[in-house]
C-alpha positions in Angstrom: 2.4 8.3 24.3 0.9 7.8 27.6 1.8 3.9 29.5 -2.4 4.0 30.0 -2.9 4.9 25.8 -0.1 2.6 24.9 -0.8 -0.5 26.7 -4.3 0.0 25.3 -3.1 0.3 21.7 -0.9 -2.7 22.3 -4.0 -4.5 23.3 -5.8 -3.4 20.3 -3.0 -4.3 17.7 -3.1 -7.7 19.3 -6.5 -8.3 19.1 -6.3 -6.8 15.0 -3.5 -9.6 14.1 -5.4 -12.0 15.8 -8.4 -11.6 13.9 -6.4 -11.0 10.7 -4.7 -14.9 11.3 -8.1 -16.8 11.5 -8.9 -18.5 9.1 -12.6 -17.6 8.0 -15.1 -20.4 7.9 -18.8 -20.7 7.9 -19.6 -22.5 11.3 -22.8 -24.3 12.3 -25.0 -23.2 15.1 -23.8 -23.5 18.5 -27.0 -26.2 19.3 -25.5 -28.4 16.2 -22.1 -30.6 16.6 -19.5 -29.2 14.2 -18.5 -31.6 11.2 -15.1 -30.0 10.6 -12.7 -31.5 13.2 -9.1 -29.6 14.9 -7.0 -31.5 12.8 -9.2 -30.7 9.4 -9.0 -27.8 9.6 -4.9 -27.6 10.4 -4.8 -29.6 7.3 -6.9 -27.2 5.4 -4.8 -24.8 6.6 -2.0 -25.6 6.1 -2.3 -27.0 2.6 -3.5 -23.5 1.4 -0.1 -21.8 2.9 1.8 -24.1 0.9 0.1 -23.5 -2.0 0.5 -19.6 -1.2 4.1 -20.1 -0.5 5.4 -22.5 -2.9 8.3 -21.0 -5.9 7.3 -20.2 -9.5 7.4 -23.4 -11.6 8.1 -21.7 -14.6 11.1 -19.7 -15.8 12.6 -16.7 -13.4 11.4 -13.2 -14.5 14.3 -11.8 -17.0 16.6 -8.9 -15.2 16.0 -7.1 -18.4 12.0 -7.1 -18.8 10.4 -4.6 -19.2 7.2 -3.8 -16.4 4.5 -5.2 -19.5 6.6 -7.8 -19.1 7.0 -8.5 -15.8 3.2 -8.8 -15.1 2.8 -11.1 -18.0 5.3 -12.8 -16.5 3.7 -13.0 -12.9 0.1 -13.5 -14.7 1.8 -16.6 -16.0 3.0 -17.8 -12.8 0.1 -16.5 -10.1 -3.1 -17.0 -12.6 -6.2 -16.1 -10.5 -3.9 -15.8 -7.5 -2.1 -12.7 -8.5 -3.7 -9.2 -7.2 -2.4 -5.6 -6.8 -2.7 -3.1 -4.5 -3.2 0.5 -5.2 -3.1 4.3 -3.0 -4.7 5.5 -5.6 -2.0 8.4 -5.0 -0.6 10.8 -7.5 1.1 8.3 -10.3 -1.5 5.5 -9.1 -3.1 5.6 -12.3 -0.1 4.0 -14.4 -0.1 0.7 -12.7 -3.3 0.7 -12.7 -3.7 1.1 -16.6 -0.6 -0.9 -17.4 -1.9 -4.0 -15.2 -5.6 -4.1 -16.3 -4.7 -3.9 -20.1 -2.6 -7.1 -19.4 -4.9 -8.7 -16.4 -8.5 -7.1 -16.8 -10.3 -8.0 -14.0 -7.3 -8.3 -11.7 -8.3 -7.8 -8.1 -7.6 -4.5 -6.8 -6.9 -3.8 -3.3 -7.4 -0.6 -2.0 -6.5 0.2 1.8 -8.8 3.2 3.1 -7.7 4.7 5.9 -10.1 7.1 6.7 -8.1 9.3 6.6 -7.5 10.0 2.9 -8.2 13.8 0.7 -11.7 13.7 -0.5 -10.0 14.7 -3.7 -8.7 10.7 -3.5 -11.7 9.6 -3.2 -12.9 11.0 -6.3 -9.9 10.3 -7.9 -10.2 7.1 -7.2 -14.2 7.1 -8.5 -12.9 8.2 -11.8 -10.1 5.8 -12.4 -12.7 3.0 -11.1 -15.3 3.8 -13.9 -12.5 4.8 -17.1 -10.3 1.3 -15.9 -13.1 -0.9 -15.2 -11.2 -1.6 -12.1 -12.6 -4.8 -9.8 -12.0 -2.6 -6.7 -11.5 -4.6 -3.0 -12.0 -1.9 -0.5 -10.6 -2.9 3.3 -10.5 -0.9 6.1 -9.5 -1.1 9.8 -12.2 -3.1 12.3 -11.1 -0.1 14.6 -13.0 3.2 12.8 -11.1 6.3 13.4 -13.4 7.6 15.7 -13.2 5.0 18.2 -9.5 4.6 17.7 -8.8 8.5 18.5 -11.5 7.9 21.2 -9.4 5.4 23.3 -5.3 6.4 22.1 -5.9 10.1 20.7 -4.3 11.1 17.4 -1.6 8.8 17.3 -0.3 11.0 14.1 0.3 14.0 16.2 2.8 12.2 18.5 6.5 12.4 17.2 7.6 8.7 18.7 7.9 5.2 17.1 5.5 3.5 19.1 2.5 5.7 18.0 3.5 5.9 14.4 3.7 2.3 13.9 0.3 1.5 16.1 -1.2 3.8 13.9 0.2 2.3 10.8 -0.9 -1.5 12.2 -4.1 -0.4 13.0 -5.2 1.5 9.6 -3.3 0.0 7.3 -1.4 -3.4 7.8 -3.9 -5.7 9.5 -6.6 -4.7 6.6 -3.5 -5.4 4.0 -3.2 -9.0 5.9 -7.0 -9.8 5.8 -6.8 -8.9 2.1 -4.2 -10.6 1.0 -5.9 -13.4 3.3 -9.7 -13.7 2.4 -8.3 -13.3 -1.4 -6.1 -16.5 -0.9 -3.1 -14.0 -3.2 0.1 -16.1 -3.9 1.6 -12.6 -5.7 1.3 -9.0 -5.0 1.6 -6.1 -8.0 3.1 -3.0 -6.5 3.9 0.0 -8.2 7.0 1.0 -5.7 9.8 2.4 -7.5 13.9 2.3 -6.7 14.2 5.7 -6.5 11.6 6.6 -4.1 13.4 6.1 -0.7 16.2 4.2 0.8 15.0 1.6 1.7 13.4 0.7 -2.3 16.6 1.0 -3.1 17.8 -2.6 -1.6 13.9 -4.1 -3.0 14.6 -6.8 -6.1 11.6 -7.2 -8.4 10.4 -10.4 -7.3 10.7 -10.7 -3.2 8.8 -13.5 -1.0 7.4 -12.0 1.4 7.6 -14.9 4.8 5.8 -13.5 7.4 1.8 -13.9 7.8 0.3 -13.6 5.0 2.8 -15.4 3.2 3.1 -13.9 -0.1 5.5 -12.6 -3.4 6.1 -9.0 -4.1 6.2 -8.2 -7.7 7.8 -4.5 -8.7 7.1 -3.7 -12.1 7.8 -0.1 -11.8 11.2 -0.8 -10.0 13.6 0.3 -12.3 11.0 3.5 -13.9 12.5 6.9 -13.0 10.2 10.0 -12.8 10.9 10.8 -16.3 9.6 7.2 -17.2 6.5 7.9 -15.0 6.0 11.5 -17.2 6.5 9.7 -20.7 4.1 6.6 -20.3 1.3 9.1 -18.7 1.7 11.6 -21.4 1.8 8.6 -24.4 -1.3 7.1 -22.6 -3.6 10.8 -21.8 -3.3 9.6 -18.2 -4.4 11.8 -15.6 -2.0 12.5 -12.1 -4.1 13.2 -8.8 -6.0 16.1 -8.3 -3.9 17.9 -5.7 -0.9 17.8 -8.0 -2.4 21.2 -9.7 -2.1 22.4 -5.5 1.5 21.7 -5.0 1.6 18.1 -3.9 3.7 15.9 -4.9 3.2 12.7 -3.1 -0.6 11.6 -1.6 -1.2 9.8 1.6 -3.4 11.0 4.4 -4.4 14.3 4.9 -2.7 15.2 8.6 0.4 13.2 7.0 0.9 14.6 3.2 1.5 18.2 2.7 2.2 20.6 -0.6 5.6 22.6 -1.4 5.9 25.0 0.5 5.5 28.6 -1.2 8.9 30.9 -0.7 8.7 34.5 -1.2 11.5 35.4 -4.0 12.2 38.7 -5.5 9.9 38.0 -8.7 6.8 37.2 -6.0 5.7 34.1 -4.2 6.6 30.7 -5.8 5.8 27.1 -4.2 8.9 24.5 -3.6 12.0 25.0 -2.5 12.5 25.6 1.4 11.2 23.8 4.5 12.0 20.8 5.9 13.5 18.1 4.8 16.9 19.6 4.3 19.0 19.0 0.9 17.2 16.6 -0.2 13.8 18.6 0.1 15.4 21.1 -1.9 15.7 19.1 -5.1 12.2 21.1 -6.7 11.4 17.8 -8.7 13.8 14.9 -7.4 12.0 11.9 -5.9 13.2 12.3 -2.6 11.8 15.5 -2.3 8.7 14.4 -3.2 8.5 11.8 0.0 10.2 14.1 2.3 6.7 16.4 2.4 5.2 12.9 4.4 5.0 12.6 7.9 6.5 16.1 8.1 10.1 14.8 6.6 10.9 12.2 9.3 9.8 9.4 7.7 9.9 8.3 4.3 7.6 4.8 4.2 3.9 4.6 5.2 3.9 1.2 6.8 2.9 -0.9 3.9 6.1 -1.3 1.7 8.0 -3.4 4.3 5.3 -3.4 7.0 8.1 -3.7 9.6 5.8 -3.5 12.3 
């Protein structure tokens, strides 16, 4: 990344968390005196943080819940200030099923990158319309043509700084407004254990205490792949549409790729080789599955831990 194209990222990601911190207000014309004083409003402030931030009152979720259980049990704890978030990626759609039979009407954030398959798109038209979903859409302030305008495609670039610009810019500032203008105490993720290292050291309820203060609440934690299989198959879910193509995990189209197809002595199959080493090679294990993202060097997509 060029000093020129990274300073001017820097400036951008600045000016993004910035924007994301403010508190949104409806102000009176600049020819009118304002009625809502400094100190008001750092009272206002500060009174909904604590209310954001403060412990369950009732009793800890049980280590032996099930996920139906666990979002009763943040539904009891969060009320209207529980939400999820959603990719609408390849397994999306059991979350989303499981969670609006216990919390219809749930708020349901959706980060759009701009960057997605069209197939997500449509998948996530169909699960909108057969889930009833209340769908929040956010996207970046910076569209994607003006951000490859000023840095380039920060994708293509194999260094830290330009992955996690990229990921700041598309998909953690519009998380923070979310989470933000929707005044959440509790976020529903469908992360699971078994996914990547690093969900490997997640509990199922986590506080979150950096801006937007928050809770994380994992229903899915403890589901393996073969739990995923049996609750779609009991429920006639459906998987994303690029699963028939060879993928096996969804994010944007430059970073998500299919199994590659290997020529064997029977014909041309797809899995097996290509990067990602040993781990790629396990046809249906979950790290295989996240090792096709960001060509095999990375395993998160900024969101989970955001540490950025």
């Amino acid at each position: 990344l060029g000093v020129g194209a990274f300073f001017g990222a820097v400036v951008v990601l600045g000016a993004q968390w910035v924007a994301a911190w403010r508190v949104k207000e409806v102000r009176p014309s600049d020819t009118e005196p304002s009625v809502v004083s400094d100190e008001d409003e750092e009272e206002s402030r500060e009174r909904q943080r604590k209310r954001r931030c403060c412990p369950p009152e009732g009793p800890p979720l049980d280590p032996e819940a099930s996920a139906e259980e666990c979002i009763r049990w943040a539904l009891r704890e969060f009320g209207d200030q529980l939400v999820m978030s959603t990719s609408f990626g390849m397994q999306s759609a059991v979350l989303l099923h499981m969670a609006t039979r216990i919390a219809p009407g749930i708020p349901i954030i959706w980060i759009d990158t701009g960057y997605l398959h069209k197939e997500t798109y449509l998948f996530a038209k169909h699960l909108v319309k057969r889930f009833t979903l209340n769908l929040r859409v956010y996207q970046s302030e910076v569209s994607p043509a003006r951000m490859e305008a000023l840095h380039g495609q920060l994708w293509t670039r194999d260094d830290e700084p330009s992955h996690r610009v990229y990921g700041v810019l598309r998909k953690v500032e519009p998380m923070n407004r979310a989470l933000t203008e929707l005044n959440a105490r509790a976020l529903l993720s469908g992360v699971r254990a078994d996914q990547t290292d690093h969900r490997k050291t997640l509990d199922r309820v986590i506080f979150w205490d950096k801006h937007p203060n928050h809770y994380r609440v994992h229903p899915l934690l403890k589901w393996t792949q073969k739990d995923v299989e049996a609750y779609v198959s009991k429920h006639n879910l459906p998987y994303h549409p690029l699963k028939r193509r060879g993928y096996l995990s969804i994010g944007d189209f430059h970073s998500t790729k299919p199994k590659p197809t290997t020529t064997t002595g029977g014909g041309t199959t797809t899995g097996g080789g290509g990067g990602g080493g040993a781990a790629a090679r396990g046809a249906s294990g979950p790290r295989h599955e996240r090792s096709l993202r960001f060509g095999g060097k990375r395993q998160e997509c900024g969101l989970p831990h955001r540490e950025i």
